[in-house]
C-alpha positions in Angstrom: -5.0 -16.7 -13.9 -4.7 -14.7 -10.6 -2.6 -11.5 -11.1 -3.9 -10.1 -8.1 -3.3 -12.9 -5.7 -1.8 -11.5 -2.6 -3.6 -8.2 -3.1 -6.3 -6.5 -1.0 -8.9 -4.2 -2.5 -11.7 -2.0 -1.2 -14.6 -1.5 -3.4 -17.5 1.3 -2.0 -21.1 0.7 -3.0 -20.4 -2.9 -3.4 -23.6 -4.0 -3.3 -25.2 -3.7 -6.5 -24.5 -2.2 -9.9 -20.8 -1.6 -11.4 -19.6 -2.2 -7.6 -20.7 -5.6 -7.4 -19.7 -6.5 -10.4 -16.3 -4.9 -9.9 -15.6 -6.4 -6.5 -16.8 -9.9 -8.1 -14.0 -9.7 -11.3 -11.2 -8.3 -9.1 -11.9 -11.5 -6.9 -11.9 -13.7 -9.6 -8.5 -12.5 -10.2 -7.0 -13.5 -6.8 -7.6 -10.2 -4.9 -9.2 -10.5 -1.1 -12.2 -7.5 -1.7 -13.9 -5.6 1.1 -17.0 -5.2 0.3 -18.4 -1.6 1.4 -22.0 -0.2 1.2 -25.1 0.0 3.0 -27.4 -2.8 2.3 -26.3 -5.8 4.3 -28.2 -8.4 1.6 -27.1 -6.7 -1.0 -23.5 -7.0 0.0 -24.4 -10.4 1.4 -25.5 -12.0 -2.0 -22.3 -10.6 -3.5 -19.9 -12.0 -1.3 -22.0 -15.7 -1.5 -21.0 -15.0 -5.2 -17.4 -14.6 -4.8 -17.1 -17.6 -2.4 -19.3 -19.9 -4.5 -16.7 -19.0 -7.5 -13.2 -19.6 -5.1 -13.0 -15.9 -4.6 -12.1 -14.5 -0.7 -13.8 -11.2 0.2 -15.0 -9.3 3.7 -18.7 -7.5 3.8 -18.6 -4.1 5.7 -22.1 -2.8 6.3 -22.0 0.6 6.9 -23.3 4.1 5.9 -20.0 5.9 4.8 -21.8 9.6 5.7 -22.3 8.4 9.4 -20.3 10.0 12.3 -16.7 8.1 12.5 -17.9 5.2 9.9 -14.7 5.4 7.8 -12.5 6.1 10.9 -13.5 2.8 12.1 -13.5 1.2 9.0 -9.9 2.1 8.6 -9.1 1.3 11.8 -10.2 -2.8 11.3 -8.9 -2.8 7.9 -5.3 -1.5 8.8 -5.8 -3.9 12.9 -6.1 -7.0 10.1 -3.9 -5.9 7.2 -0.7 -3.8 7.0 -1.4 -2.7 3.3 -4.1 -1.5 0.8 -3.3 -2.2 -2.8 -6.6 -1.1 -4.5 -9.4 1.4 -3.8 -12.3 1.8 -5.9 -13.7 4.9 -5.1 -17.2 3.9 -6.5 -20.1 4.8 -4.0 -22.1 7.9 -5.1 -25.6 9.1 -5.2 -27.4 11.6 -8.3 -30.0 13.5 -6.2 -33.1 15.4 -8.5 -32.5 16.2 -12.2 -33.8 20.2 -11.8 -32.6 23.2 -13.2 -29.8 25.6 -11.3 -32.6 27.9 -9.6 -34.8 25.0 -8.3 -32.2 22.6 -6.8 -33.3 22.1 -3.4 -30.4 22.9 -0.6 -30.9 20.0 1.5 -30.5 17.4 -1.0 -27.8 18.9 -2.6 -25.7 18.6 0.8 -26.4 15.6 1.0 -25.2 14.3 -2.7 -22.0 16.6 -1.6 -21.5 15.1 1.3 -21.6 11.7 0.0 -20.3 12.2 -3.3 -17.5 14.5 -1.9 -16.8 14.9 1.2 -17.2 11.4 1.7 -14.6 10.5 -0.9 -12.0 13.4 1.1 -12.6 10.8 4.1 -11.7 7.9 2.4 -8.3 8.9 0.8 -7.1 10.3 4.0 -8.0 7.3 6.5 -6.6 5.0 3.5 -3.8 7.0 2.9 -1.6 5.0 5.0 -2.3 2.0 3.4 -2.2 2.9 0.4 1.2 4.7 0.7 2.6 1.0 2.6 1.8 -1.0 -0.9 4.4 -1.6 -3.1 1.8 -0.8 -6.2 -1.4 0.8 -5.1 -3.8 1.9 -7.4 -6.7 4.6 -6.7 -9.8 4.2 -9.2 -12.6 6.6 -9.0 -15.9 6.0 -10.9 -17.1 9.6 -12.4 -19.4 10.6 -15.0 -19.3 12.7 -18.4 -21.4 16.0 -17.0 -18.1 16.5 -14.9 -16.3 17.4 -17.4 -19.4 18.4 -20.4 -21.7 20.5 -18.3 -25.4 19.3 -19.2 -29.3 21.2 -18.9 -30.9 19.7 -15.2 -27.8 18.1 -13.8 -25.8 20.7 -12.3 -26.3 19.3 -9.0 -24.6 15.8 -10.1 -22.0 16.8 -12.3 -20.7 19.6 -9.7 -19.9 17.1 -7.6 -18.1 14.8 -9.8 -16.2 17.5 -11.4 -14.7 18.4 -7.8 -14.5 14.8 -7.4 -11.6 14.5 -10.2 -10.3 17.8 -9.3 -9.5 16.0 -6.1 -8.1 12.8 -7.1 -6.2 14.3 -9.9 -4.6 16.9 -7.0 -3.6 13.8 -4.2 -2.3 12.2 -8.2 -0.1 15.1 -8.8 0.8 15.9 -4.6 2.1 11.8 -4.9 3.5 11.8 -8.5 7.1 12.3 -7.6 7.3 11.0 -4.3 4.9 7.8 -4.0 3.9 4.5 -5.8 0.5 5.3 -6.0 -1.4 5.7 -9.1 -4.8 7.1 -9.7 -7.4 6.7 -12.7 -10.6 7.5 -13.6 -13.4 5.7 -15.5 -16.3 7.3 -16.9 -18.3 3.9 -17.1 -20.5 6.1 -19.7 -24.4 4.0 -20.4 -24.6 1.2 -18.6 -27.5 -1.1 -16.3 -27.6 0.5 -13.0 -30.2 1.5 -10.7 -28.8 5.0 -10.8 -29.1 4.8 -14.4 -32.7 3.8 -14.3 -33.6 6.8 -12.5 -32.0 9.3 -14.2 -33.5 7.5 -17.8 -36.5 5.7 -16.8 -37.5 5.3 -20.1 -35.1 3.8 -21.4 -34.9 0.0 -22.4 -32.3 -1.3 -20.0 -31.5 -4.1 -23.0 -30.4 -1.3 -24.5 -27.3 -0.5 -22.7 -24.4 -2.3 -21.7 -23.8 -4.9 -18.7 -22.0 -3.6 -15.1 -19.2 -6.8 -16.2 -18.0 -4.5 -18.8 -17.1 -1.5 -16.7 -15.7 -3.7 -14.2 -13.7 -5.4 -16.6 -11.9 -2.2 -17.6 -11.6 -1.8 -14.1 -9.8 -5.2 -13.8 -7.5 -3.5 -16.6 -6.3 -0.6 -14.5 -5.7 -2.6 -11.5 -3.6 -5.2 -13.1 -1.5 -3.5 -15.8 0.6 -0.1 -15.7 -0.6 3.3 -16.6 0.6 6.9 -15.5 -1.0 8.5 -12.8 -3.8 10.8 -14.1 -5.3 8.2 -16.4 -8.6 8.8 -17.9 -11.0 6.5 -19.7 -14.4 5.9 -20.5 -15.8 3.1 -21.3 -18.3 2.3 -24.2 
C-alpha cells in the first residue's frame, strides 16, 4: 500500500537515528523524501536504502545553521516542486547535561540556534509550500523535559519547550484559515546516538528501535488528527 504516493516530504537530520528511519517508512509508503542533514554518507546510505526497497528520495547535504542554507534549500525545493505536503521537523542537538549556574554561554547558543532558531527558519521558507498543499502536515520531534522540567537539562529542555510553544502558535495562527496541521511526538527512550550520550550507561537493547517512532510518524502523516496533536510514543 502507498497512501502517500504523490506526496513530497522533508525530513531534517535524515541521516541517522529516528530521521532515517522516518524518511525510510514514509518512502515505503509512496512519498518522494528529501533527505536533510549534514553527513553526506550518512544521508547517502539512507537514500541507497530507500531506492534498493522501490522508494524515490533526494539527499540535501547541508548544515541547516549556515548563512542562507535554508533559503537555498527552499529555493530548489519550491524551483522543482510547487508543493510540500510533509515536514518533519526532526534535526536537533542536546549540548552538556550541567546544572543552571554552570551552563556554558557558547554552547547554549549554539543548541538555540539549531534547536530554535533553526526550526523559525524552516517554517517560514516552507511556509509557502506548505500553505499550496491540499493536506500538509507539520511534525516536530520534542522531548519530555519540555514540558516536565528535569535536574541538569535545563539547557535542552528550554529549547524544546519554546520549540512547541512555536509550532503550537503557527498551529493556532493557521487553525481557521489554512489546511495545515501540526503534531508533536515525544519519541520518549529510544536507540539514538543522542540517546547514547545523554545515558551512556545504558544497555541500548534495552530500549526501543528508531522503526517504532517513525512508525507513529507514518500514523500522523497518513490519517486525520486536529491540529495541536500530541503524542508520545512508548
Amino acid at each position: 500500500m502507498t497512501p502517500l504516493e504523490g506526496k513530497l516530504a522533508l525530513v531534517t537530520g535524515a541521516s541517522r537515528g529516528i530521521g532515517a528511519a522516518t524518511a525510510e517508512v514514509l518512502a515505503g509508503a509512496g512519498a518522494h523524501v528529501v533527505l536533510v542533514g549534514r553527513t553526506s554518507g550518512g544521508l547517502e546510505a539512507v537514500e541507497e536504502r530507500i531506492h534498493s526497497a522501490g522508494g524515490s528520495a533526494t539527499i540535501a547535504p547541508l548544515d541547516l545553521t549556515e548563512s542562507d542554507s535554508i533559503a537555498k534549500l527552499a529555493q530548489a525545493i519550491s524551483g522543482r516542486w510547487k508543493a510540500l505536503d510533509l515536514l518533519v521537523l526532526n534535526a536537533a542537538q542536546l549540548g552538556s547535561l550541567s546544572p543552571v549556574p554552570h551552563i556554558d554561554g557558547k554552547e547554549f547558543a549554539k543548541t538555540m540556534t539549531l534547536n530554535i532558531t533553526v526550526q523559525q527558519a524552516l517554517i517560514a521558507a516552507f511556509d509557502p509550500m506548505l500553505r499550496a498543499s491540499a493536506d500538509a502536515r507539520l511534525i516536530g520531534i520534542t522531548s519530555s523535559v519540555g514540558r516536565t522540567p528535569r535536574a541538569f537539562w535545563g539547557a535542552y529542555g528550554a529549547t524544546k519547550a519554546a520549540f512547541e510553544t512555536l509550532l503550537l502558535s503557527y498551529a493556532e495562527e493557521l487553525r481557521q484559515i489554512g489546511r495545515l496541521k501540526v503534531a508533536l511526538v515525544d519519541p520518549g527512550a529510544t536507540r539514538t546516538v543522542m540517546r547514547a550520550k545523554a545515558y551512556p550507561g545504558e544497555d541500548p537493547a534495552s530500549i526501543k528501535d528508531p522503526s517504532v517512532v517513525a512508525k507513529a510518524i507514518l500514523q500522523l502523516a497518513i490519517n486525520p488528527f486536529e491540529t495541536g496533536h500530541f503524542i508520545r510514543v512508548d
